[in-house]
C-alpha positions as CSV (number, residue, x, y, z in Angstrom):
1,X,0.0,0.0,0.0
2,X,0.9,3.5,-1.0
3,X,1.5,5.9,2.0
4,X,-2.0,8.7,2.1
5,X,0.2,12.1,2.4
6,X,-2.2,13.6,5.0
7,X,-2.0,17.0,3.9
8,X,-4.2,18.7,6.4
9,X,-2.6,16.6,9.0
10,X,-5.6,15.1,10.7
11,X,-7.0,12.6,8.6
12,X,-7.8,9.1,10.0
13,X,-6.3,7.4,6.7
14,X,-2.7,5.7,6.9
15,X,-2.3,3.9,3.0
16,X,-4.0,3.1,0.1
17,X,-3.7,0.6,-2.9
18,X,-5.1,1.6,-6.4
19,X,-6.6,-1.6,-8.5
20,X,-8.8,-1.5,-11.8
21,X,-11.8,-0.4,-11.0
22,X,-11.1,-0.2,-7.2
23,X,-9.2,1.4,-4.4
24,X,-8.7,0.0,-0.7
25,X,-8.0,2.4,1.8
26,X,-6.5,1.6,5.2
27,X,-7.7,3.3,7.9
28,X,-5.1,4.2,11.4
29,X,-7.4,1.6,13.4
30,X,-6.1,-1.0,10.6
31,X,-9.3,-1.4,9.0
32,X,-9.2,-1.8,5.1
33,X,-12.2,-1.0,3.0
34,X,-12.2,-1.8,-0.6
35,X,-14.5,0.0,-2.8
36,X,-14.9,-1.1,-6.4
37,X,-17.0,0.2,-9.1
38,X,-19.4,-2.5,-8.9
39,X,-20.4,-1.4,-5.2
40,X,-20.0,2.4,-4.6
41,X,-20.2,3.4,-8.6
42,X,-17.4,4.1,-11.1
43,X,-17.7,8.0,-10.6
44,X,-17.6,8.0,-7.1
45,X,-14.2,5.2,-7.2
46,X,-12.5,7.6,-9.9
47,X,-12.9,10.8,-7.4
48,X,-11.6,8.9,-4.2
49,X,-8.7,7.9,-6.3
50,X,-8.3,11.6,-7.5
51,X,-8.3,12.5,-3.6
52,X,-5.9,9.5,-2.9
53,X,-3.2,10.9,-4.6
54,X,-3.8,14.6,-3.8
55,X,-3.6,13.8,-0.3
56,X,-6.2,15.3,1.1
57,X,-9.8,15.2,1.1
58,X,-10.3,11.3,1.1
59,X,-11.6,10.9,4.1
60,X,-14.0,13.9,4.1
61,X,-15.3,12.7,1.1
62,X,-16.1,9.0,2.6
63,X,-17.8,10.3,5.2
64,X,-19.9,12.9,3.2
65,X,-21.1,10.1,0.8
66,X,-23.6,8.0,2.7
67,X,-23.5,5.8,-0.5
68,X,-19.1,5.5,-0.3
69,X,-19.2,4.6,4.0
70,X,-21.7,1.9,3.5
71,X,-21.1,0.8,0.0
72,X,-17.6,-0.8,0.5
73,X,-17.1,-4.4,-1.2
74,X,-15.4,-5.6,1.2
75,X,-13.5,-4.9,4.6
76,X,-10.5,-6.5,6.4
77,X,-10.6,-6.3,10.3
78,X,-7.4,-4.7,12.0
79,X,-4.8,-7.0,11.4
């Protein structure tokens, strides 16, 4: 996984990993979400990889999107 660069400094994302169609995005409790096209929307996957590699913003728009925090494919339990 790709370090998130945390640009404002307070965000509760650590890494992230870029697929076709999908991002998964580690959270500092450990927690991975992966969101694919297929369950959050191809749009909506395209922007949080946008915001992935700005650095800033991802986890503001997660949490905004009612569809994004509950739409993920899949989730991995702190490891």
């Amino acid at each position: 996984m790709e370090t998130y660069r945390n640009l404002s400094g307070d965000s509760g994302i650590e890494s992230y990993a870029l697929g076709d169609g999908c991002i998964a995005v580690r959270f500092k409790s450990g927690v991975i979400y992966w969101y694919t096209d297929a369950s959050v929307g191809p749009d909506h996957v395209a922007e949080m990889i946008r915001l992935a590699r700005y650095g800033k913003g991802l986890s503001t728009y997660i949490s905004s999107h009612p569809d994004v925090s509950a739409g993920y494919a899949r989730k991995i339990p702190e490891a």
